[in-house]
N, C-alpha and C positions, 0 to 999 in steps of 0.2 A: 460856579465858574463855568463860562461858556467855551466849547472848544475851540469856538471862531477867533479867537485869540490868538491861535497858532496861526500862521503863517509862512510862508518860505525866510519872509526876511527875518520874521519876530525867531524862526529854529536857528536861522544863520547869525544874530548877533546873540544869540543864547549859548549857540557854541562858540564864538568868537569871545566873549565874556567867558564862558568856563575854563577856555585854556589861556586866557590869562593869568591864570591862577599859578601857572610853571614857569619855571626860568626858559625862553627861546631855547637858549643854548641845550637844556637839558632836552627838550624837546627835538631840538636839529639831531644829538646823537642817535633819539629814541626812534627816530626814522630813520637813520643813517643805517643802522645796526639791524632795525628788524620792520616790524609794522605799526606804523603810528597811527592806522586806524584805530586800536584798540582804546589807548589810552585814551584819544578824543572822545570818541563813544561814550565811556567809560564817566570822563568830566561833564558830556554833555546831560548825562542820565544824572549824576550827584546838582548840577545845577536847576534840573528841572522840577529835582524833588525838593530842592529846599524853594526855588519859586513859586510851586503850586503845590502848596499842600495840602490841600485838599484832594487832589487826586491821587492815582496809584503810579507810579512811573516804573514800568515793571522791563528789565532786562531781558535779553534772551524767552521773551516770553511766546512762544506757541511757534519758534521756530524763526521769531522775527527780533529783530537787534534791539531794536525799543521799540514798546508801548504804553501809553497813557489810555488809565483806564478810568472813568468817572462811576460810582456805586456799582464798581466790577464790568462794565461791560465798556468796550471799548472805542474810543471816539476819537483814538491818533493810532496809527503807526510808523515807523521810523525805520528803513534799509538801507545799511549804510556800505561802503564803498571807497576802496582807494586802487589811485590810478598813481604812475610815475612820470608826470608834465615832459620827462625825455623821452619816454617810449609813446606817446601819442600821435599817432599821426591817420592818416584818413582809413589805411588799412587798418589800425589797431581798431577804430571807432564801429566800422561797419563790419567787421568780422561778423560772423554767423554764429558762433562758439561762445554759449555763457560763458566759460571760463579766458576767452583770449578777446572777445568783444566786446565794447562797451555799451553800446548802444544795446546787443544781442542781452547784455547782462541784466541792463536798469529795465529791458521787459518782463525779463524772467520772475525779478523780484517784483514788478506791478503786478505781474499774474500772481504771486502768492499773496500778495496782500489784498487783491479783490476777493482768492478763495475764501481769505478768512473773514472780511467783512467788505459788504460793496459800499456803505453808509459812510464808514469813520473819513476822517482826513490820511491823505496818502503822501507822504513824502520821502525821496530819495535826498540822502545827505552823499556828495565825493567828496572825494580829499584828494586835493592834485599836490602832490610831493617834487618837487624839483631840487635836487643835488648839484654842484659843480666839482666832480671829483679831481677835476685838473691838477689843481694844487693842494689834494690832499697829502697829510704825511706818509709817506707810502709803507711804513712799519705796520702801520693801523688797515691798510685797505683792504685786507683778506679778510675782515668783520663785516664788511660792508655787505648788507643784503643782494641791493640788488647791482652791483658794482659792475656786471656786462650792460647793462641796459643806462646805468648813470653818464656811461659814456656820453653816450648821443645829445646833440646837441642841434637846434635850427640852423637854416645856413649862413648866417649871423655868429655861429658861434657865445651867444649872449643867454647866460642863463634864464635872466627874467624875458628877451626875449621868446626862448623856446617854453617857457611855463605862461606866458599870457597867448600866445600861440594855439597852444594848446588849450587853456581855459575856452577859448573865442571859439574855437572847433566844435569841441564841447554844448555849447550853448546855442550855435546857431543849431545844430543837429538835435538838441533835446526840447527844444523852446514849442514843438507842438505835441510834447506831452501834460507840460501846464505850466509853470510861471518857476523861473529862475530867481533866487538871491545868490549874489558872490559877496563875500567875506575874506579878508587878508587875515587868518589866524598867526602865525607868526614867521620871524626872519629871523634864524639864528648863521650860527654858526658849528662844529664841529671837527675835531681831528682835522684841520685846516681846509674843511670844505662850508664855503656858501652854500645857504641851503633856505629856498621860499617853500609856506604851506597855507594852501587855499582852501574853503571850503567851499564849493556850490552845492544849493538847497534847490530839488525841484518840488514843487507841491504839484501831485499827478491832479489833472483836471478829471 
């Protein structure tokens, strides 16, 4: 098996295909509530392995979220990323700060994965979460993660506006690190809040 196989688009309908495997809904809570990075992650490593089996699709390996390893030596890496489509905006993007920048972050993570090899393929996986807690049931809202930040909304007020919004930010600002796939992973619902989840694939050039 060649690694050339991967792709931005071929990771992003890989992961779009592995969380199909969940009910939306259950999905919508599992963001609502905590970090739905994880479990995406999580599906996207069980799909890969049952895709290519011949290779090693190894977790958390050498400090990196996924890797694909061909006769032990490595020829993907995978750092993944979730952002809240409410809290994005130009500030959020160009902040300085791995932890509060987006932009600042998805270098940080290219710098570790050229440390560990300059060869393999380089891809950034986000996940843009977008909530509309408006009319959520308000018994339930003190669960919510990130419920001061779910507030915000574009000046539209329109949830799928303020989440493609924000995808579109995203991509023109990352587009000269190498080639973008977007993906619509799912549209649930929860505790009466609407709620979209995106995945953009960057493959670093």
């Amino acid at each position: 098996m060649n690694n050339s196989v991967f792709t931005a688009k071929s990771v992003a309908v890989s992961t779009r295909s592995s969380v199909s495997k969940h009910d939306p809904n259950d999905l919508a809570y599992l963001g609502l509530t905590g970090k739905i990075e994880l479990i995406i992650r999580d599906s996207l490593a069980i799909q890969l392995k049952n895709d290519f089996q011949s290779l090693t699709i190894a977790r958390e390996w050498k400090r990196h979220d996924l890797a694909i390893l061909k006769d032990s030596k490595v020829i993907v890496l995978i750092e993944g990323k979730q952002w809240l489509s409410n809290e994005v905006d130009t500030a959020k993007l160009i902040k300085a700060s791995p932890k509060h920048g987006i932009i600042s972050a998805m270098e940080t993570d290219m710098s570790k994965m050229v440390a560990t090899s300059d060869t393999c393929q380089k891809f950034i996986s986000t996940i843009f979460f977008a909530a509309d807690i408006r009319s959520a049931e308000k018994i339930h809202v003190a669960s919510f993660k990130y419920r001061h930040l779910l507030t915000r909304m574009d000046g539209s007020q329109n949830l799928e506006n303020t989440h493609r919004i924000a995808i579109e930010k995203y991509v023109q600002l990352t587009q000269k690190f190498g080639t973008n796939s977007r993906e619509q992973l799912f549209v649930g619902s929860a505790y009466g809040c609407e709620i979209i989840c995106d995945v953009v694939i960057t493959e670093i050039k």
